[in-house]
C-alpha positions in Angstrom: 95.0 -53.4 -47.4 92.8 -52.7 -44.3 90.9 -49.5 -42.8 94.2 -48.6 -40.6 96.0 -47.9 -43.9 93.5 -43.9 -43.7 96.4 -43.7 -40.8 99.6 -45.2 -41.6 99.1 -43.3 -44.7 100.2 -40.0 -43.0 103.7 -41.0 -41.8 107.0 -42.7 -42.6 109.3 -41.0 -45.0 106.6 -40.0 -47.2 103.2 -39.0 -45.8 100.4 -38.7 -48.3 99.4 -35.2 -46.9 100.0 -32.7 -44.4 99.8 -34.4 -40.9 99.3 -30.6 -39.5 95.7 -30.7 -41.6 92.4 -30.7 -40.0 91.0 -34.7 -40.1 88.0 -34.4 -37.9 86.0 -31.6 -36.8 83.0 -31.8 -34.2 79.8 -29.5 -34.5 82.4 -27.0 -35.7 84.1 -26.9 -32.6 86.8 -29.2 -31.7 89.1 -30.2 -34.4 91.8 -33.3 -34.5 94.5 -32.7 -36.9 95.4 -36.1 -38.7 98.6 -36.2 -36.9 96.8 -35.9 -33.4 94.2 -38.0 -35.0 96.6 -40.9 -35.1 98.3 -40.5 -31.8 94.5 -40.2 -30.2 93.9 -43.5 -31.9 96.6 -45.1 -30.3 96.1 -43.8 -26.9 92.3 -45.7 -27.3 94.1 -48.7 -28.4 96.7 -49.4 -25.9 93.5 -48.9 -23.7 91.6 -51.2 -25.2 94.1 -53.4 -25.0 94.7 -53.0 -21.2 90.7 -53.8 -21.0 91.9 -57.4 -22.2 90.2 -56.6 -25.7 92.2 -58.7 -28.5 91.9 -59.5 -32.1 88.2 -60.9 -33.1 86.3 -59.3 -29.4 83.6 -57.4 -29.7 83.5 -53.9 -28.7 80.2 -52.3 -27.9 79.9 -48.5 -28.7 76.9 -46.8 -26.9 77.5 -43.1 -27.3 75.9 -39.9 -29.0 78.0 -38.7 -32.0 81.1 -37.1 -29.6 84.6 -36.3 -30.5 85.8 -39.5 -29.3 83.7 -41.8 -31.6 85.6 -42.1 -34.4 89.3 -42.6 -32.7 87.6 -45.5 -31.2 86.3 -47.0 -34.0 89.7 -46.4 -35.6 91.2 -47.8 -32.6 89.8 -50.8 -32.1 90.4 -51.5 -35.7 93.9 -51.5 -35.2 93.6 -54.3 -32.8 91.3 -56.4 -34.8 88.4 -55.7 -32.3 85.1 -56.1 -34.0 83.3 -52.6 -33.5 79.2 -52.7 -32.6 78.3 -49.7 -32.8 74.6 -49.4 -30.7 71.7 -47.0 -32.1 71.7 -44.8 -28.4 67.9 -44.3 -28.8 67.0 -48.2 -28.0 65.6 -49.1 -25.1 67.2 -51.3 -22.8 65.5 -54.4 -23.5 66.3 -53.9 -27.3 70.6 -53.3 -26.3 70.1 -55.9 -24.3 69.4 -58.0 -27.2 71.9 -56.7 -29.6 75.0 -56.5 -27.2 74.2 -60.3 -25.7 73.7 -61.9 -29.8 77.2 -60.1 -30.8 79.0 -61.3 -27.7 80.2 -57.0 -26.5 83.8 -58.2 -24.3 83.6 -54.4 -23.6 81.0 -51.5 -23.7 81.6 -48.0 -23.8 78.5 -45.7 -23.0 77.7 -41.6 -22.3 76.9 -41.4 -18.6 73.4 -40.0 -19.6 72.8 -43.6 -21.2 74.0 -45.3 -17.5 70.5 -45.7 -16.3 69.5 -48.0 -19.5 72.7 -50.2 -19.5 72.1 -50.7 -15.5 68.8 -52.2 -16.3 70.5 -54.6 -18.1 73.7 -55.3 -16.4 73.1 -58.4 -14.5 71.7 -60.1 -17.8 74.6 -59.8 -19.7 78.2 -61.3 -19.8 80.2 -58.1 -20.6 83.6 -57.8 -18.9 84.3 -54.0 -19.3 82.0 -50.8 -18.6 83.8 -47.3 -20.1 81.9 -44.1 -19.5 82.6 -41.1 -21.4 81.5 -38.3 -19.3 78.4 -35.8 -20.1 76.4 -35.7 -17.0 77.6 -34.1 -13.7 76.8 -37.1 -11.9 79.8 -39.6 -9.9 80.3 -42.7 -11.9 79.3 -46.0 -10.3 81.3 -48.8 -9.7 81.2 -50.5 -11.8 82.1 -47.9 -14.9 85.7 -47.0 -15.7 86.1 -43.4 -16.6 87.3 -42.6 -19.9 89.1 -40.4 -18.5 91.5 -43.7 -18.5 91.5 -44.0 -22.0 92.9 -39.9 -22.2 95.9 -40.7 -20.0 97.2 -43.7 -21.7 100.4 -44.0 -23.6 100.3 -44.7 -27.4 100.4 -48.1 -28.2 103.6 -48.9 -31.0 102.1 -50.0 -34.1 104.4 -52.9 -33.8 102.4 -54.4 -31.2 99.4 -54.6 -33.2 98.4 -57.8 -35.1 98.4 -58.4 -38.6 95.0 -57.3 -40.0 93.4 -59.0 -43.6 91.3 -57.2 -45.5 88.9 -59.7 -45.1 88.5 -59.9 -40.9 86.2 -58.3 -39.4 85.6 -54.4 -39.6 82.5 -54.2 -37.2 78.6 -55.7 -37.1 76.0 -53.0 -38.1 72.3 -54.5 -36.4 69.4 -53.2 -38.5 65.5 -54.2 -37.3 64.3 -57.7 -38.3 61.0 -58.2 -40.0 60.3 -60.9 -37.6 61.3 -58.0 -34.6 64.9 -59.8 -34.4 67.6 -57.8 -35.2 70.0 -59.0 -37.2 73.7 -58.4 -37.4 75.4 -57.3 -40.6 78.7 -58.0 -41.0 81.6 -55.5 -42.7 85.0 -56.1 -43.0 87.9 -53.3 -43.3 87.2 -54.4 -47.6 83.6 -53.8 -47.2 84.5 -50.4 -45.7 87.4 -49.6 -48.3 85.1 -50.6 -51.0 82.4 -48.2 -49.9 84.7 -45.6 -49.8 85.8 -46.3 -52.8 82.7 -46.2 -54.9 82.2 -42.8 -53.5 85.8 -41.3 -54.7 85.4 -42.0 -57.8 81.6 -41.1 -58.1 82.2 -37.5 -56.8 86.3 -37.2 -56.7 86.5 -36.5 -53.3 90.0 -35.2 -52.5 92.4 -34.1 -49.6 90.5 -30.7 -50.2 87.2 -32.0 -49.5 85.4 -30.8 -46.5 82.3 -33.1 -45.9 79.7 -32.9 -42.9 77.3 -35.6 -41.9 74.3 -34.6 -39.7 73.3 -37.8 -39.1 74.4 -40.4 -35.8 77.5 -42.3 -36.8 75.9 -45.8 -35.3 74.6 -45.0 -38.9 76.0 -46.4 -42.2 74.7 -43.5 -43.7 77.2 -41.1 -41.7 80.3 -43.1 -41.1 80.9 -45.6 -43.7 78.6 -42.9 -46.0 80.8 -39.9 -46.8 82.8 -39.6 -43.5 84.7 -43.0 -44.7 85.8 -41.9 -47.8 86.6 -38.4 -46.8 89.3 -39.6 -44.6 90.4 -42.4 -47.1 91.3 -39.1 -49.5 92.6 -37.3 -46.8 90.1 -34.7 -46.7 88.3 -33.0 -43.4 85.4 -34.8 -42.1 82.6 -32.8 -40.0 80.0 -34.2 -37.3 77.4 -32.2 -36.1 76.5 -33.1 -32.6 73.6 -35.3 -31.4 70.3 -33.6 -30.1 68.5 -29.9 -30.8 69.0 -30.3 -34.6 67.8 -27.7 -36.9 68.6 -26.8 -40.6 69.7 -22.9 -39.0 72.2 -25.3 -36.9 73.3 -27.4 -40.5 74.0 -24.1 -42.5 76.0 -22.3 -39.7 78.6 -25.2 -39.2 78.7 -25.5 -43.3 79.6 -21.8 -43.3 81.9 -21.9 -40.8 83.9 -25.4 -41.7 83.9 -24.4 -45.5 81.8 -27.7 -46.3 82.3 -28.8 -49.7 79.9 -31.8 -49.6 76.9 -32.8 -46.8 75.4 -35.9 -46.7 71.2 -34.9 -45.3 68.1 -36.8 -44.7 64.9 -35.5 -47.5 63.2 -34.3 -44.9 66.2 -32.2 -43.7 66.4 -30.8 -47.5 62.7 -30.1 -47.4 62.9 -28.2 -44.4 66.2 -26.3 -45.8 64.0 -25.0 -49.2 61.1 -22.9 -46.3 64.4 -21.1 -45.0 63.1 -17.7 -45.9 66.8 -16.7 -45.5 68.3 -20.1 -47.4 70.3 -17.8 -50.0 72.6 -16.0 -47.2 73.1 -18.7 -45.6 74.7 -20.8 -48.5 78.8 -20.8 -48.3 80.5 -20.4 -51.9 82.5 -23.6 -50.8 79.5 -26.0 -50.9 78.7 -28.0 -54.0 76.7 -30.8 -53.4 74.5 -32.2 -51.3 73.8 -36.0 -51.3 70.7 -36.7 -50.0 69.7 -39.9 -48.0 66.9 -41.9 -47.0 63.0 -41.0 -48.5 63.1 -40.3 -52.2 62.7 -36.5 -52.4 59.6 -35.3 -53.6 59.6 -33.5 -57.3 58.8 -30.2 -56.0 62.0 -30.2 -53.4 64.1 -30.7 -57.1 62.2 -27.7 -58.7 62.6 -25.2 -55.8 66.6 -26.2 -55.0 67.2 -25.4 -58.3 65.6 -22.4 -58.1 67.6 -20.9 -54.5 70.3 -23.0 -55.1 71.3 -23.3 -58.4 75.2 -23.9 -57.4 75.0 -27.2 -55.5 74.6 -30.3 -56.7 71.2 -32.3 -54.9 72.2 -36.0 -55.4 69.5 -38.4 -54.4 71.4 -41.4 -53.2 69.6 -45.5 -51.8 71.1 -47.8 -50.3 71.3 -50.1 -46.7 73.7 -51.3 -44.2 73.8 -55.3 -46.1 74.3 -53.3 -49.4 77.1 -51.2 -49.0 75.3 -47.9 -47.5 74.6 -46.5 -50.8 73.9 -48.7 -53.8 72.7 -46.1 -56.3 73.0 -42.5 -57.1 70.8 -40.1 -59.3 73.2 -37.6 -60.2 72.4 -33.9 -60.3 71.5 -33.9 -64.0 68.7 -36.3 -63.9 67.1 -35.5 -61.3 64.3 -33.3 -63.0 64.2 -35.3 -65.8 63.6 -38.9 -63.1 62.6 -37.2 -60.2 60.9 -40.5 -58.9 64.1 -42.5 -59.4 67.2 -43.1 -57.1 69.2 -43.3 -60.2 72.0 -45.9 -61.2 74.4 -47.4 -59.7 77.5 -46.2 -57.6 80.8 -47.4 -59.5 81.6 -51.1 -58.7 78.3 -52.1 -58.1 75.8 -54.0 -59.9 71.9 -53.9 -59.6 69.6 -56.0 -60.8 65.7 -56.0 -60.2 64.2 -60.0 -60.4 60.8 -61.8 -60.3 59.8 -64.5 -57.8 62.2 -66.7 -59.9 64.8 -64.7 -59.3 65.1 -63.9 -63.1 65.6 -60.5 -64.3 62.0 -58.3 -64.8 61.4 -57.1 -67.9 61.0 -52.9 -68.2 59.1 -51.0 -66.0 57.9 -54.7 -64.1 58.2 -54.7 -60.4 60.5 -57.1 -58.6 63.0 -57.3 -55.9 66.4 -55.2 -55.9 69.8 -57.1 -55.8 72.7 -55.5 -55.2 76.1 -57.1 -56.0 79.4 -54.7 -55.1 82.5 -55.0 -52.9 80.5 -53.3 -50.2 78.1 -56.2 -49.8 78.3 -57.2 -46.4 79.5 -61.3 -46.2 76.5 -62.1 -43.7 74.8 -62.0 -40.9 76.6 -62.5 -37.5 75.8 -66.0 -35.6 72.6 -65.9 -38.1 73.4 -68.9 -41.1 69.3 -69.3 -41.6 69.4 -65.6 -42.1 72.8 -64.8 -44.1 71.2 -67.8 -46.4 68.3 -66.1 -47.2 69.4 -62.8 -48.0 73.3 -63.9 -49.8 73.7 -65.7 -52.6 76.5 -65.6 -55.4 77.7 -62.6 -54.2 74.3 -60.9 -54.7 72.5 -59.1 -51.4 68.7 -58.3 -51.3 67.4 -55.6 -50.6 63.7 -56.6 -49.1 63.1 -53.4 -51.7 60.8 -53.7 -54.8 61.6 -51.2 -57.6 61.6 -51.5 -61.5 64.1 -50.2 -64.3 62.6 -47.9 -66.8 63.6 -47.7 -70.4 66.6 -45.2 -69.7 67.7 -48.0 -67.2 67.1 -46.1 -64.3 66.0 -47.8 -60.5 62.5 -46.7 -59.0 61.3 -48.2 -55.9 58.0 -49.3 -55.5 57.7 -50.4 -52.2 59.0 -52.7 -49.9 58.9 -56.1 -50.3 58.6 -56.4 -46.1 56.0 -53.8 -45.3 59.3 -51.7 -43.8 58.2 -48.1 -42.9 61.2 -45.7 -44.0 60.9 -42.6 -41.1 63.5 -39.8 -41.9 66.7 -41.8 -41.8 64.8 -45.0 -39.7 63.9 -48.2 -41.1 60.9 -49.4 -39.2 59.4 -53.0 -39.1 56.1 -53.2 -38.1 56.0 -56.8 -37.4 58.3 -55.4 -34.4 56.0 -53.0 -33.3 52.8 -55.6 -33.8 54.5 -58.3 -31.2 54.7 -55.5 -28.8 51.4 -54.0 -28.9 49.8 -57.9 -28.7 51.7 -58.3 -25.6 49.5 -55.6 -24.0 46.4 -57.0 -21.9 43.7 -54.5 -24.2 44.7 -55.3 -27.4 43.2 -58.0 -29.3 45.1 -57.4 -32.3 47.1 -55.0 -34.6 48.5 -53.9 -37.7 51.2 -51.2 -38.1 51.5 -49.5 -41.4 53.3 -47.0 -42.8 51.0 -43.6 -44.0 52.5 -40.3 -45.2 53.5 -37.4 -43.6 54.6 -34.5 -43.8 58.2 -34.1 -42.2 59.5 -37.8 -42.5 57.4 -38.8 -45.6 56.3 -42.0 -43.8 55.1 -42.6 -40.1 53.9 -45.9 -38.6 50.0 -46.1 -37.9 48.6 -48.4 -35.5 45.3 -50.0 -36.8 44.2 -52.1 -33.5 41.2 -54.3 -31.9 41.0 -53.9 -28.3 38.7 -54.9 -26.0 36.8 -53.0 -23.7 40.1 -51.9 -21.8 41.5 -49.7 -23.8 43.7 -47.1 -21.9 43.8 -45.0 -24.8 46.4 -43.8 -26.9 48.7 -42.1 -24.6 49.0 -45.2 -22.4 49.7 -47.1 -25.0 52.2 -45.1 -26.4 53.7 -44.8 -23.1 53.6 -49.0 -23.1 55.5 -49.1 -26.3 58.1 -46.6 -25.7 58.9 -48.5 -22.6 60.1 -51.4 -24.6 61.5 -49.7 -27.9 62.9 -46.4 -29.6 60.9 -43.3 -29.7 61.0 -43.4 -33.4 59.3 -46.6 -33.1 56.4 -45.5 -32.1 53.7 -45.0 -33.9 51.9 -41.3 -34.9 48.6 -42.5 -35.8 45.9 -45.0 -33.7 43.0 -46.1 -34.9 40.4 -49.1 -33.2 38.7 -51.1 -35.8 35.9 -54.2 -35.7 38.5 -56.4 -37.5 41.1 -56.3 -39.8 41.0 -57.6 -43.5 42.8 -60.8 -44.2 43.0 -63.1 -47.3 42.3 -66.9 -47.3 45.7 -67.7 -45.7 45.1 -65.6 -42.7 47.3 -62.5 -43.7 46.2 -59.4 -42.7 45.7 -57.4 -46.2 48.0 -54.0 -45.5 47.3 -52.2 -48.8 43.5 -52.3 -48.1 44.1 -50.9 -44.6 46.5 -48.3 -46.3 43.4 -47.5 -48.8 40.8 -47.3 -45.9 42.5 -45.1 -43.2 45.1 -42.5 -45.6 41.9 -40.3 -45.6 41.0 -40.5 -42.4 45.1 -39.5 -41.0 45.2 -36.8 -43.3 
């Protein structure tokens, strides 16, 4: 069994539904039936192919979410091509890094992104540039228009190679601690087993209509929701990238007939101050699972207050885990509002001390997660797969305790990550940059509340008598990394606390300056 069975699925003598039904939908405007679906994926792949791209290459994908995305990613699986999907807000020095340590063969960008991969160009060994057109301006050279890709013939199915469920789906990169990314590996059973868990938590069908807000370089948009959506047969929504607004959200759930949406807390948040939030509500929509923070109580209170007919599912999880790990169903959620539930069918969680033996209740310790979702490794990283793998069990870099109705709280993170919306954020990334620049002596980054994305980074620096102030050095960093990256707050101290082996003491910094941001 492997990812292209979603496909295969809808022809031959017996097709498991309608090929004339609506598979994919984009920002409720353009719509793939699953038949047109499959031919569109087949198109991709004999171009692909004629790119040079075989079984176990890498294909990079640089684009915003677009109607072509997920045909590609379908595509390439039918070849065997190992998919890298490439978070479009990095900067170039950061793709630089992800697409040389995965090896891209091939890289397929939007023409608005050409002026970041051209940066980069000479440094890297990539055979293949593919632009998919959304700027007015002529393609260089050295890009192939996707327009290519459009015109080709279907590739038979016959001349496709044999696929395990065990080869490699794609490599997800999430943000080292150290400010090296590393490279998760899923394979088409990682994926399957995802989608899985999800079917039979919430019985997704061929009548479900799901959306997902979010970019699909995410797990939490593609392999979360949109995977198993297809796997059932059902219709699966994008919204497109940029401009987004909750007003936005509700209009394409109206107008698609959304039965289930994954969203970000802070998107939920934003939904409950809709002073129009009851008229905008379709009849058809019955749940929405909701992704990264851990909702506050009082977003729990007031949902079910204006919407007492969906389902708000507070769901945790990351890209080595299996994209969502645990669930706190609907029912619990005022009752645990704190928690982020139990977990997802399949999987096993497991919260241990330094000794890696099971914590007693309420007693903080690390989360394990052990599931078929849990990725195999790290790509090209044994030192790193080492540390994080063992026995089947993945973890989490998350702290969190089990109460006495056996239910998972998070406490913190185990590596000072800052959790921004739906962006993980390591501030020893963010601390090697900042040192690099001539004024500053040193630096901290921690993560402080607020009042949108629940967390924001805060720069707690020593500079010298150079300082070119906050704008500059905001300016300096987003030269070198993502936006999101960046942080909100600075603030110039004498010198930073550290214990007697020289580490600088976070939580005291956290206690000293939360006043002060707030």
């Amino acid at each position: 069994m492997n990812v292209n069975f979603i496909l295969d699925s809808m022809t031959g003598q017996m097709p498991a539904s309608d090929p004339n039904k609506v598979a994919l939908n984009f920002n409720g405007d353009k719509s793939l039936t699953y038949g047109e679906f499959g031919e569109t994926t087949m198109r991709y792949a004999r171009a692909l192919r004629d790119l040079g791209l075989t079984k176990g290459d890498r294909l990079g994908i640089l684009l915003f979410n677009c109607p072509e995305y997920v045909p590609l990613c379908f595509a390439a699986a039918r070849l065997g091509v190992i998919v890298v999907r490439i978070n479009f807000r990095l900067a170039p020095g950061e793709i630089k890094f992800i697409v040389a340590d995965s090896g891209c063969d091939a890289l397929i960008l939007h023409t608005s992104l050409i002026e970041r991969v051209d940066a980069i160009r000479k440094e890297l060994e990539v055979r293949s540039y593919v632009a998919v057109t959304d700027t007015a301006e002529p393609l260089p050279e050295w890009l192939i228009p996707f327009s290519s890709f459009d015109q080709a013939d279907p590739l038979p199915a016959g001349n496709c190679p044999l696929i395990a469920e065990t080869d490699p789906l794609g490599i997800l990169y999430t943000s080292g601690t150290t400010g090296t990314p590393k490279g998760a590996v899923w394979s088409h059973r990682n994926f399957l087993g995802t989608a899985e868990m999800q079917l039979l938590k919430w019985q997704f069908s061929e009548d479900t209509v799901s959306l997902v807000p979010g970019p699909l370089y995410h797990g939490g948009a593609f392999e979360a929701v949109t995977g198993p959506t297809l796997l059932t047969h059902g219709t699966a929504v994008t919204l497109a990238s940029g401009n987004f607004t909750v007003e936005k959200l509700l209009d394409v759930i109206n107008a698609e007939k959304v039965t289930d949406s994954l969203i970000f807390s802070f998107m939920l948040q934003d939904m409950l101050q809709l002073p129009d939030l009851e008229d905008r509500l379709p009849p058809t929509l019955r749940r929405l699972i909701v992704g990264g923070d851990t909702l506050m109580p009082w977003a729990y209170d007031k949902a079910a207050q204006r919407m007492p007919a969906v389902d708000i599912v507070q769901v945790y999880g990351s890209t080595e885990t299996g994209a969502i790990a645990t669930a706190l169903d609907h029912r619990y959620g005022l009752k645990h509002p704190k928690s982020c539930g139990k977990p997802m069918p399949l999987n096993e969680i497991r919260v241990v001390n330094d000794d890696g033996l099971a914590c007693a209740v309420e007693q903080t310790g690390e989360v394990e997660v052990r599931g078929p979702g849990v990725s195999s490794g790290y790509w090209n990283n044994p030192d790193a797969t080492a540390t994080t793998f063992h026995e089947g069990w993945a973890r989490s870099g998350d702290l969190g305790f089990v109460n006495a109705d056996g239910f998972l709280t998070l406490a913190g993170r185990a590596k000072d990550m800052i959790r921004s919306g739906a962006e993980n954020i390591y501030p020893a990334e963010i601390e090697r940059v900042l040192t690099a620049h001539a004024a500053v002596v040193d630096a901290a980054i921690i993560g402080v509340p607020d009042d949108r994305y629940n967390e924001v980074g805060c720069a707690v620096l020593i500079v010298n008598e150079h300082d070119p102030g906050d704008d500059a050095l905001r300016h300096f960093l987003r030269d070198q990394m993502a936006g999101y990256k960046v942080p909100k707050h600075f603030i110039r101290v004498g010198e930073l606390p550290r214990n007697a082996s020289g580490k600088v003491l976070k939580s005291i910094l956290r206690e000293q300056y939360l006043a002060e941001i707030r």
